[in-house]
Structures are given as structure tokens and as C-alpha cells.
C-alpha positions in Angstrom: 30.3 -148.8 188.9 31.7 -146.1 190.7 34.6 -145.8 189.3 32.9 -146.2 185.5 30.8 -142.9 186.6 34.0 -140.8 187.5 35.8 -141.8 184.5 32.9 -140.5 182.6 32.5 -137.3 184.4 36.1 -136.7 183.9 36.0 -137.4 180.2 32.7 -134.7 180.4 34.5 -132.4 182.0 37.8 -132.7 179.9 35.5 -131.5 177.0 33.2 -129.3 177.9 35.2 -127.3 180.7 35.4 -124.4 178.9 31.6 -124.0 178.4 31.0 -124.7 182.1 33.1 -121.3 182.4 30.7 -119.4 179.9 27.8 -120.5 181.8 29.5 -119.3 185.0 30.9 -116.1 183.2 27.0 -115.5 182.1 25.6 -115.3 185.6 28.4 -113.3 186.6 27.7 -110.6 184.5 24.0 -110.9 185.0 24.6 -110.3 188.9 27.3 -107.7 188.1 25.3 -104.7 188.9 24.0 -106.1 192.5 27.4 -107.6 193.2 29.2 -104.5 192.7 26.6 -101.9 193.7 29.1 -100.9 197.0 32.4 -101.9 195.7 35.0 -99.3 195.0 36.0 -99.0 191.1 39.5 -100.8 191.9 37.5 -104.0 192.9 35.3 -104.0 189.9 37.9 -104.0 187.7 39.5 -106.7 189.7 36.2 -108.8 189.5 35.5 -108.7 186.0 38.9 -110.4 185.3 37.4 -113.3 185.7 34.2 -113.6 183.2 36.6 -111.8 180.3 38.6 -114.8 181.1 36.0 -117.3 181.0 34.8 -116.2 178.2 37.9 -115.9 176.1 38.7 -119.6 177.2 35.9 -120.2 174.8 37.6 -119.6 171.7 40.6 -120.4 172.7 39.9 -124.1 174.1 36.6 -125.2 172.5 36.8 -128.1 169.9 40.4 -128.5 171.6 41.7 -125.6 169.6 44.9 -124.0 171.6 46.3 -127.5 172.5 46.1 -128.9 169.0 48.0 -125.3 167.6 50.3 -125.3 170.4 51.5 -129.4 169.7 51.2 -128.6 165.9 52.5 -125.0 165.3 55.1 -124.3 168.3 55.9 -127.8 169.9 55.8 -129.7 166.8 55.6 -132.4 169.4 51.9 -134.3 168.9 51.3 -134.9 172.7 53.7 -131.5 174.1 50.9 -129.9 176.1 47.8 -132.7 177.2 44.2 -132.1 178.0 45.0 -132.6 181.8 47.2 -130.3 181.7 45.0 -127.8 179.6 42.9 -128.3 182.3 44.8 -128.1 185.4 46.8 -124.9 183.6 43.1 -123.3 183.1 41.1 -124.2 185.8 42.7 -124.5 189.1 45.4 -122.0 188.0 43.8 -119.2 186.2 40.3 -119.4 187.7 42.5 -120.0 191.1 44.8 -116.9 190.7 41.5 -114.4 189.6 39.7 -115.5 192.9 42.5 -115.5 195.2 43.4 -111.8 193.4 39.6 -111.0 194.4 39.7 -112.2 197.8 43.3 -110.4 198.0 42.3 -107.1 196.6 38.7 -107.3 198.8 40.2 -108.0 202.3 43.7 -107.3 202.3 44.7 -104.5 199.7 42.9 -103.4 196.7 46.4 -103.1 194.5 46.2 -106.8 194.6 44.3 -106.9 192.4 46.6 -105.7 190.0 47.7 -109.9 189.7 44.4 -110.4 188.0 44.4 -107.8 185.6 48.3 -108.1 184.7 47.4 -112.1 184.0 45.1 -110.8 181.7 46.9 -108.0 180.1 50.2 -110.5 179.6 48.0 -112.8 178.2 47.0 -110.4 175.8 50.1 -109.5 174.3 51.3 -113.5 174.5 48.6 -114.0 171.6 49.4 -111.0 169.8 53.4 -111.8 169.7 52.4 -114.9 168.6 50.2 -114.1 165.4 53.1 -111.6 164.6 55.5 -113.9 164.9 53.9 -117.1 163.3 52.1 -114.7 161.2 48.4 -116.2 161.7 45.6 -116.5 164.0 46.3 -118.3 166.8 43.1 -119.5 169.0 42.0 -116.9 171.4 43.3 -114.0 169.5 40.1 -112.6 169.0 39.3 -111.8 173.1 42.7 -111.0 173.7 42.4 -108.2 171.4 38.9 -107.3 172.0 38.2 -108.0 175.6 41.4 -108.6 177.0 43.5 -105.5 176.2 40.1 -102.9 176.9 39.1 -104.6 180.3 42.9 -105.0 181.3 44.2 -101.5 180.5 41.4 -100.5 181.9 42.0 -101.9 185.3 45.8 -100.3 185.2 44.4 -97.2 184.6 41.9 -97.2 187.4 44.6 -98.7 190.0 46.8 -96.0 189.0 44.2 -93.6 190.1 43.6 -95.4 193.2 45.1 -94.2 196.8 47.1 -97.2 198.1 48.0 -99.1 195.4 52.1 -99.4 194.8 54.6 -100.0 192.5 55.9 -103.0 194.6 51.9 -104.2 193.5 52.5 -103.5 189.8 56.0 -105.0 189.7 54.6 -108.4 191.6 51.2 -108.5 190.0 53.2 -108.2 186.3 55.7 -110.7 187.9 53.3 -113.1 189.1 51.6 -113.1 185.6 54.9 -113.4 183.8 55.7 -116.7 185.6 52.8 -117.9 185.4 53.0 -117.8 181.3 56.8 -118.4 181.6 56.2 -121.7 183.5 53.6 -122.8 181.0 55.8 -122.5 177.7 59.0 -123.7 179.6 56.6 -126.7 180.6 54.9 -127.5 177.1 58.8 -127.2 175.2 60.8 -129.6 177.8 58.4 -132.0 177.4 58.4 -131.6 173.7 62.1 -132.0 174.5 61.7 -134.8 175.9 59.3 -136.6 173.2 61.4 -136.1 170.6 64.5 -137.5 172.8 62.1 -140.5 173.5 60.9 -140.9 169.9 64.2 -143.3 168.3 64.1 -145.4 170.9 60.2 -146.3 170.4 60.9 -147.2 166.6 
């Protein structure tokens, strides 16, 4: 019975993920103003990394959108990228890296907070390459070009005003972000690899 019940919240979860975030992102904003009300201007902008990313994990993940266009368009592989790992890439990593960005930037130095908003910002220009380059909309365009790029460049500029912050934060924020999207294609494309190896010897 137990073990029926998980299975089914797992499934639940699997699916609606995403709108869990919006929900989340919601209350965030809501509380924004009393969250914020002592916080230096660095900070915000670290903090609201996180509901622009919930909410642009809307369109790009609902109805299963990005991991269909990424096995159809990119891997041409039907299984390349999985829901686990859709979730596991979106929810541990990316909500994971934001928070710990947060906590970073709120008790240890604010330029840390620079990892958030370079995820963001390289995330950004990821979608943008890619409807260039593929030469059509690719789920979660839409954010990326109307939330992701304001609330991002934003965030540059204001760490670049603030006292403190350092280049080495810029070059490992921008690093961080870059391996973490690095890691992801290099994932999704050897295991397409490795399908397609697989393939004649299942026929």
C-alpha cells in the first residue's frame, strides 16, 4: 500500500513539478516587499533569481515541452534526456544552486550571488542561440527573453556597483553557470550516443 502511494506521488510530482514552482514563485513575490524591506539591493537581486526561474520553468517544462524538443530536435534520440532527469536537472540543481547562491550571498559575501544571476543570464542566451541556430521557438524562449535577460542584467549591473563584489566572483559565478549547462548537454548527447549505439543490437 505504501509503496502504491509513493509511486503515485512520484508520478504526481513527475507532472506537475513545474506548477508546484509557480505556486511557490507566487508567494514569493507576494512576500517580496516584507522579505526584502532591510536587504541591500545586491541581495534582492540575488533573491528574485529564483521566482523568474520558477516561473520560466512553466513554459518551458509544462505539457512536457523542453524534454520532448530536446529528444526530437537536438538528440534525435526518443528517450536522450528522461523525466527524472528533467527533474533531478530542475529541481535539486537549479532550485538547489539559487538557494545555496542566497544563503551564500546573505551570510558569507554578497558577490555570491552573482552564481544565481549568471545561471540565469547563461540560460538566457542558451535559448536564444538555440532559436537562431534551429531557427524556431524552442520552449522557454519567451522568459528567457522577457524575464530572464531584464532581471539578470539587472543583477550584473547592481553587483557591479556594489563594494565588495570581485572579478574572481564574476569569473566563478559565470563558471559555475557554464558547467552547469555544459554538463547538461554533454549528459543528454552521450546518452543519445549511446542509444543509437544500442539501437541494432535491439532489432
Amino acid at each position: 500500500m505504501i509503496g502504491l502511494v509513493l509511486t503515485a506521488a512520484k508520478l504526481w510530482f513527475y507532472r506537475n513539478w513545474m506548477y508546484a514552482g509557480l505556486v511557490v514563485a507566487a508567494f514569493l513575490l507576494i512576500l517580496l516587499p516584507i522579505l526584502v524591506a532591510d536587504w541591500s539591493l545586491a541581495l534582492v537581486a540575488t533573491f528574485i533569481q529564483l521566482p523568474a526561474y520558477l516561473i520560466h520553468q512553466v513554459e518551458e517544462h509544462a505539457g512536457d515541452r523542453f524534454r520532448r524538443f530536446i529528444n526530437s530536435r537536438v538528440a534525435h534520440a526518443a528517450n536522450a534526456l528522461t523525466t527524472a532527469a528533467v527533474v533531478v536537472i530542475n529541481v535539486p540543481l537549479v532550485w538547489g544552486v539559487d538557494l545555496a547562491a542566497l544563503y551564500l550571498a546573505r551570510y558569507a559575501a554578497l558577490g555570491w550571488g552573482l552564481i544565481a544571476i549568471y545561471l540565469t543570464l547563461v540560460n538566457a542566451i542558451v535559448h536564444i542561440v538555440a532559436a537562431i541556430g534551429l531557427r524556431a521557438y524552442n520552449p522557454g524562449l519567451a522568459t528567457a527573453v522577457l524575464v530572464f535577460l531584464p532581471v539578470s542584467i539587472w543583477g550584473i549591473a547592481v553587483m557591479a556597483g556594489t563594494p565588495g563584489v570581485t572579478l574572481i566572483q564574476h569569473a566563478v559565478g559565470l563558471a559555475l553557470a557554464l558547467i552547469v549547462h555544459v554538463g547538461l548537454a554533454a549528459h543528454v548527447l552521450r546518452r543519445a550516443r549511446t542509444l543509437r549505439d544500442a539501437a541494432p543490437a535491439a532489432t
